[in-house]
C-alpha positions in Angstrom: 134.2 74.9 55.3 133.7 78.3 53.8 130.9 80.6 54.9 129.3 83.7 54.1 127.2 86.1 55.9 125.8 88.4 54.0 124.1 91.7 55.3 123.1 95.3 54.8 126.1 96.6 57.3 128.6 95.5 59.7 128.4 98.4 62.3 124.7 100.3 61.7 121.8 98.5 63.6 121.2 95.8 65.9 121.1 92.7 63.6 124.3 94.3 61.9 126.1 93.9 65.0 124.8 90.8 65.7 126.2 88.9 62.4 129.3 90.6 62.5 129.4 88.7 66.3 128.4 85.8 64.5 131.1 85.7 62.0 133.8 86.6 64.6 133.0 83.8 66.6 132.7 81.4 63.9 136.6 82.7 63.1 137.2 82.1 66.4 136.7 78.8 66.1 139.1 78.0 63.1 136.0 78.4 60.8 136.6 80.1 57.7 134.0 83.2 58.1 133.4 86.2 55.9 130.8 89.0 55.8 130.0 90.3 52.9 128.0 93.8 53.3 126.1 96.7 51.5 128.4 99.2 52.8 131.2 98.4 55.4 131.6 100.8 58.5 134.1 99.1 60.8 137.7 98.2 59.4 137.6 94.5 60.4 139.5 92.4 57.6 136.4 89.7 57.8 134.3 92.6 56.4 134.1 93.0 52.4 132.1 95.2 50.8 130.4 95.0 47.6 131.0 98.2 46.7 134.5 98.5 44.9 134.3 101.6 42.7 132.5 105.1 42.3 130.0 103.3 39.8 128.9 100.9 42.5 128.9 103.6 45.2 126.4 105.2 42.9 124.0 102.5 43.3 124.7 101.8 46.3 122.9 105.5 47.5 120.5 105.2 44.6 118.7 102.3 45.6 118.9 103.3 49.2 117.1 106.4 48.4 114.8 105.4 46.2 114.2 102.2 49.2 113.8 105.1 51.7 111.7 107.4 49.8 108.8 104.2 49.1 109.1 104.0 53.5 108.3 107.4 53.9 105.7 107.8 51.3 104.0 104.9 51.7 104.1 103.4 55.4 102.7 104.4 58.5 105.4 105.5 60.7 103.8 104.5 64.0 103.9 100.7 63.4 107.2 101.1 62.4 109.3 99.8 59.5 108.0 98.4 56.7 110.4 97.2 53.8 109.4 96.9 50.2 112.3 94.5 48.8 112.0 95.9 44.5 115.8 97.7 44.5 119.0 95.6 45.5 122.2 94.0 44.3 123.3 91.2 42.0 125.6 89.5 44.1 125.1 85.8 42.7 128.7 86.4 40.7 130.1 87.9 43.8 133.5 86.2 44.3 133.0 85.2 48.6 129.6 83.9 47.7 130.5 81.8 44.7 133.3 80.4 46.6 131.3 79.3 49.4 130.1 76.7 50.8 127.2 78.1 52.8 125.7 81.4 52.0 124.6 82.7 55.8 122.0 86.0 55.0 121.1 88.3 57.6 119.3 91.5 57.8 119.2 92.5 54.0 117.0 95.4 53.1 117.9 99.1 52.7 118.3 98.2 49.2 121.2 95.4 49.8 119.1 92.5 48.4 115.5 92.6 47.0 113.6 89.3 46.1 114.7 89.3 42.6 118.6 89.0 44.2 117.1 86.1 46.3 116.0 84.6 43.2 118.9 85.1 41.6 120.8 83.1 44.4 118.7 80.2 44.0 119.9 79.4 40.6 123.7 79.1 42.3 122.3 75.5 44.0 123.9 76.7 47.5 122.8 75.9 50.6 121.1 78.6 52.4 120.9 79.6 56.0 119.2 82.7 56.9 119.3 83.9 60.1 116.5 86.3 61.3 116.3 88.9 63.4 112.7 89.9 62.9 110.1 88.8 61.2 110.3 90.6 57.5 111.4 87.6 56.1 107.9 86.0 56.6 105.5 88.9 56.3 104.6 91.1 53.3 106.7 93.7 54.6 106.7 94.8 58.4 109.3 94.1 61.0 106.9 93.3 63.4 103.8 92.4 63.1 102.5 94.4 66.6 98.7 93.1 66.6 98.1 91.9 63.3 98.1 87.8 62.5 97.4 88.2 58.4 101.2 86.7 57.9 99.9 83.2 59.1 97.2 82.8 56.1 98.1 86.2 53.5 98.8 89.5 54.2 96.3 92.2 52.5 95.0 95.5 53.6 98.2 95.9 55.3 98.0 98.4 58.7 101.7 99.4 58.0 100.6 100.9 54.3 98.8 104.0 53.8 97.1 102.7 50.5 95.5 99.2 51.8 93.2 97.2 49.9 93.1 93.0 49.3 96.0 93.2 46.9 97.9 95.9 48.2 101.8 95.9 48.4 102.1 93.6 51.2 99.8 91.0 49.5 101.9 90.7 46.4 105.3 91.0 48.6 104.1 88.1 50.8 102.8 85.9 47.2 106.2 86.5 45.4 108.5 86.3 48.6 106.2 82.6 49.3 107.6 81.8 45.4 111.0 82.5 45.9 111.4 81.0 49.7 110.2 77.5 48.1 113.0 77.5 45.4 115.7 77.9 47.5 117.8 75.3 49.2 117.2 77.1 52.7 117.3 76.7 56.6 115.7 79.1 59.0 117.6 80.3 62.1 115.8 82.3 64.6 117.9 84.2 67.2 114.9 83.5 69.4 112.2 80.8 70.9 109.7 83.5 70.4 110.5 84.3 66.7 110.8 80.7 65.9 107.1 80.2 66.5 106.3 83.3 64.9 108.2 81.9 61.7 106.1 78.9 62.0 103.1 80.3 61.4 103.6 81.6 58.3 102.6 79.9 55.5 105.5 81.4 53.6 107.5 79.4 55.3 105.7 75.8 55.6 108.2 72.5 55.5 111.3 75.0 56.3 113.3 73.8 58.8 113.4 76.4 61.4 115.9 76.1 64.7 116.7 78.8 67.5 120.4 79.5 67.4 120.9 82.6 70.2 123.3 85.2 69.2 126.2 85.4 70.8 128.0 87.9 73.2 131.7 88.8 73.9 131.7 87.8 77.3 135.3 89.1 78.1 134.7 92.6 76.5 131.5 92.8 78.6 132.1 91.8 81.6 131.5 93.2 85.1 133.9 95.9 86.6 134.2 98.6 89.9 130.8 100.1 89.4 132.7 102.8 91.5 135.2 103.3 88.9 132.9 103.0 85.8 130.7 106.2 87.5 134.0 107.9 88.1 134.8 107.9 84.1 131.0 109.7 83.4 131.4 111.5 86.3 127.9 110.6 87.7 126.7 111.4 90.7 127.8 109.2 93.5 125.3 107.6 95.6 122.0 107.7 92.7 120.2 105.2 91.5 121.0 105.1 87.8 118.6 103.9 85.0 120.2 103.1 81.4 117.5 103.3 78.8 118.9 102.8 75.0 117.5 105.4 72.2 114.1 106.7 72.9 111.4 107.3 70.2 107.5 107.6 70.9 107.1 107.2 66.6 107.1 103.4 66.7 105.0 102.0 69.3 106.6 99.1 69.4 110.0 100.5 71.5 107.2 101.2 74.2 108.4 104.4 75.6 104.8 105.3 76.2 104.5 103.1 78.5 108.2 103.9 80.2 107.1 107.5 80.2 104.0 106.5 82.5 106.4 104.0 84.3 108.6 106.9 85.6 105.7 109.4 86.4 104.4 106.6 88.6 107.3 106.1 90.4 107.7 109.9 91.3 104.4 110.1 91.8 103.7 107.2 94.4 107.7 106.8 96.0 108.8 110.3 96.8 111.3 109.0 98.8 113.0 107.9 95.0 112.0 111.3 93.7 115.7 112.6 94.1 117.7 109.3 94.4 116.5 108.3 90.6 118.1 109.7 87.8 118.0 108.3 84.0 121.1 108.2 81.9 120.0 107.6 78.1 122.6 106.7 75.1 121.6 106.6 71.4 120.0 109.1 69.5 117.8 111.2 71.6 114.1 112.3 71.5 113.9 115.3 73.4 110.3 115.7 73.6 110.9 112.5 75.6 113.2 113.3 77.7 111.3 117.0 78.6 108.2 114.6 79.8 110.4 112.4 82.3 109.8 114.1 86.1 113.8 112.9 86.6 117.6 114.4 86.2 118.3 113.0 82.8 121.8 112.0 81.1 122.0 111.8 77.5 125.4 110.4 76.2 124.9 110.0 72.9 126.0 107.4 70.7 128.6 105.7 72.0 130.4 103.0 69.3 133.4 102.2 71.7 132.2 98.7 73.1 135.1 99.2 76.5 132.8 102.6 77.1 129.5 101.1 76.3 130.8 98.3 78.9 131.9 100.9 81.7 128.7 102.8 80.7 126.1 98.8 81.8 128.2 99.0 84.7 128.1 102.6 86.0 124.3 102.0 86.2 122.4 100.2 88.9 119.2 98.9 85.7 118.8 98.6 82.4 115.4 99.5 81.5 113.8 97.7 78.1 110.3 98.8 77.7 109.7 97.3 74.0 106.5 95.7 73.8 107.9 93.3 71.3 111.6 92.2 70.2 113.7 89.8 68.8 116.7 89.5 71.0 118.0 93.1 72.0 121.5 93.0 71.9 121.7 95.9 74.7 119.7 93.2 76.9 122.3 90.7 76.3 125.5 93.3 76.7 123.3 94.2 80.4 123.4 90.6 81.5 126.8 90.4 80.5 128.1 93.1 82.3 126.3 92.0 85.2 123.7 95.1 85.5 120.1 93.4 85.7 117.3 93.8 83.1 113.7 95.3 84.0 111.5 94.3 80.5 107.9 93.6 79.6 107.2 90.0 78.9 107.5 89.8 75.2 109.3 88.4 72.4 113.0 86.9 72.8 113.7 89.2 75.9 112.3 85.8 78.3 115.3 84.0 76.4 117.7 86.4 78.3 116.1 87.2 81.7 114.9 84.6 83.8 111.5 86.8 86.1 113.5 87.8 89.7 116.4 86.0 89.2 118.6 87.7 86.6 115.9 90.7 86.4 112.2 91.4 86.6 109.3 90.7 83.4 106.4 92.9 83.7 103.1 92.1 82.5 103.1 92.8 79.2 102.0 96.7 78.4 101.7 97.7 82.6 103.4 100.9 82.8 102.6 100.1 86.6 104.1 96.9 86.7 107.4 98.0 84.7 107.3 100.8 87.8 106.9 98.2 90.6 109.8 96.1 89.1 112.3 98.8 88.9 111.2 99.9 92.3 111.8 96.2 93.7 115.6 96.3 92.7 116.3 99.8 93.8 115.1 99.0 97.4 116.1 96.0 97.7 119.9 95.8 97.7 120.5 91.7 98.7 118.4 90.6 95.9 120.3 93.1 93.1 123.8 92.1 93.9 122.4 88.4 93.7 120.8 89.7 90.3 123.4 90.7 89.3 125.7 87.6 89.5 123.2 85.2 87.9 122.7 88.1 85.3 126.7 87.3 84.4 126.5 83.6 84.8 123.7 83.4 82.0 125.2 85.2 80.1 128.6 83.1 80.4 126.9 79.8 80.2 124.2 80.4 77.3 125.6 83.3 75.5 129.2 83.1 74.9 131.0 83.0 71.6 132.1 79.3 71.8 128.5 77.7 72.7 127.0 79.7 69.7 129.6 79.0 67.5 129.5 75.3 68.0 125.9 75.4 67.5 125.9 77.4 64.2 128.9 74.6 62.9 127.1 71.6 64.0 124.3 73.0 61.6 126.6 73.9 58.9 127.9 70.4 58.7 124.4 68.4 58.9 123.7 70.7 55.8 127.0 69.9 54.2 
């Protein structure tokens, strides 16, 4: 059984990372796995690019440019991508896909594949699996959707486009993409419970076969150790209480940093006995108008691409702090649990796949700065019921999340395909 993933990178964004997890695990488990990518970053051997010469390199930065220029003339920034699919590759005489047996897509814009591609595909008679990690696939263009349901019937006078009328981009993305999804041989995979009933909604997407297949974790690279030690290699401050909060970015609402910004002014405001014990360590690319609003000592590391750091990095803090107000399946959520370091999220999206509400972290009500407070506050004062956190964090993550319970799942769906 030969598969093929096929995505935009290996290494650059969070659904990247996840199919490249994917792959590996399938490997793992004597399945013959490739993943075939826009541009490769990392120097795994199951990585091939499509890119082979300085001609394809060429188009390679063309139609990302010219994919990136229609985003930022066209969207609105504050509801956050939007993805017009009119520039990608020809990959259907690509070598790994012809020789395949499945073709496994992923996260494919950025000028990777654009519906014509897709189209293109469907004339190889392959089976299709395509595994999504938001909600593009079934919209006429936005990641998420934030408050707006037109994806069910039609999109039209899209909120994400600056020019909206009743057949505006989205509404002839959404009528073409419908076209194209009904010729192809395909099965839906959602890395989520939440984005499988999102998915069946759509009428884009009506009589597809839609199952939840969670992504998968490497449960021995993240994996608890000496919290003592793990502050010792940052050099942090010894006796804190230590928030990790990933990238933080008040232009898309939907990361919800608004609403983490009030969440922290409330706690220094109402506890001042945390005023000094609190202090924030950020990683990612940072915002520092953020970071000049939050009333706390803040630590910004950076990007950090070493998975043994970012692992040392879950553990040297006492919370990780997701204030997204909607997501697929965070894969800094699921490195958390695994390391053992508890989770305080809204309610929303995939994250009630990962954290189970005061067991392996706290969900607060959906949008309440106040409530997000109270549940960080909860877990710093109480010290029994975070070390007991944080074991069923790791056992979760060990039992539902590991490489070889995905992986078995993704082959048993392969071979009811085959």
């Amino acid at each position: 059984m030969k598969i093929v993933h096929a995505g935009t990178s290996d290494l650059n964004g969070g659904a990247a990372i996840a199919s490249l997890r994917i792959s590996s695990a399938l490997n793992k488990m004597s399945v013959s796995s490739k993943l075939l990518v826009h541009k490769k970053v990392s120097n795994d051997p199951q990585v091939e690019s499509i890119i082979s010469n300085s001609f394809e390199k060429i188009g390679y930065y063309s139609r990302f440019l010219l994919d990136e220029s229609l985003i930022r003339t066209l969207t609105v920034s504050d509801r956050g991508r939007f993805s017009f699919p009119f520039y990608g590759a020809d990959v259907s005489s690509n070598k790994l896909i012809n020789e395949a047996d499945i073709l496994n897509l992923h996260w494919i814009n950025g000028g990777y594949l654009s519906l014509n591609s897709l189209a293109k595909l469907s004339g190889l008679n392959k089976p299709i699996v395509w595994t999504l990690h938001d909600m593009w696939a079934f919209t006429g263009g936005c990641h998420y959707n934030l408050d707006c349901e037109k994806f069910i019937d039609r999109c039209n006078t899209c909120p994400a486009l600056k020019l909206k009328s009743e057949n505006d981009f989205s509404a002839k993305i959404f009528h073409r993409k419908k076209d194209i999804l009904n010729s192809l041989n395909i099965t839906i995979v959602t890395c989520s419970s939440w984005l499988a009933e999102e998915a069946g909604k759509s009428s884009t997407l009506k009589g597809k076969n839609i199952i939840v297949i969670n992504n998968p974790i490497h449960t021995k690279v993240f994996k608890p150790i000496d919290q003592d030690v793990a502050r010792k290699e940052f050099q942090f401050t010894s006796g804190k209480f230590l928030l990790l909060i990933g990238a933080m970015n008040l232009k898309d609402k939907r990361k919800g940093f608004n609403h983490l910004l009030d969440a922290l002014k409330f706690i220094y405001e109402k506890y001042s006995d945390l005023r000094y014990r609190i202090e924030l360590i950020t990683f990612g690319k940072p915002d520092k108008s953020i970071e000049n609003g939050i009333p706390f000592r803040v630590h910004n590391l950076g990007t950090i691409p070493d998975e043994e750091k970012l692992r040392n990095l879950y553990n040297a803090c006492d919370l990780y702090v997701a204030p997204s107000i909607q997501d697929n399946l965070p894969n800094t959520v699921l490195e958390s649990i695994s390391c053992g370091t508890p989770v305080v999220a809204f309610n929303t999206g995939g994250i009630p796949d990962m954290i189970e509400h005061l067991k392996n972290g706290y969900l607060a009500t959906l949008q309440s700065s106040e409530d997000l407070a109270e549940g960080i506050v909860l877990l710093l004062t109480k010290p029994d019921l975070l070390q007991e956190m944080k074991a069923a964090s790791r056992e979760r993550a060990v039992e539902y999340f590991n490489e070889e319970y995905i992986a078995k799942k993704y082959i048993e769906l392969y071979k009811s395909i085959l």
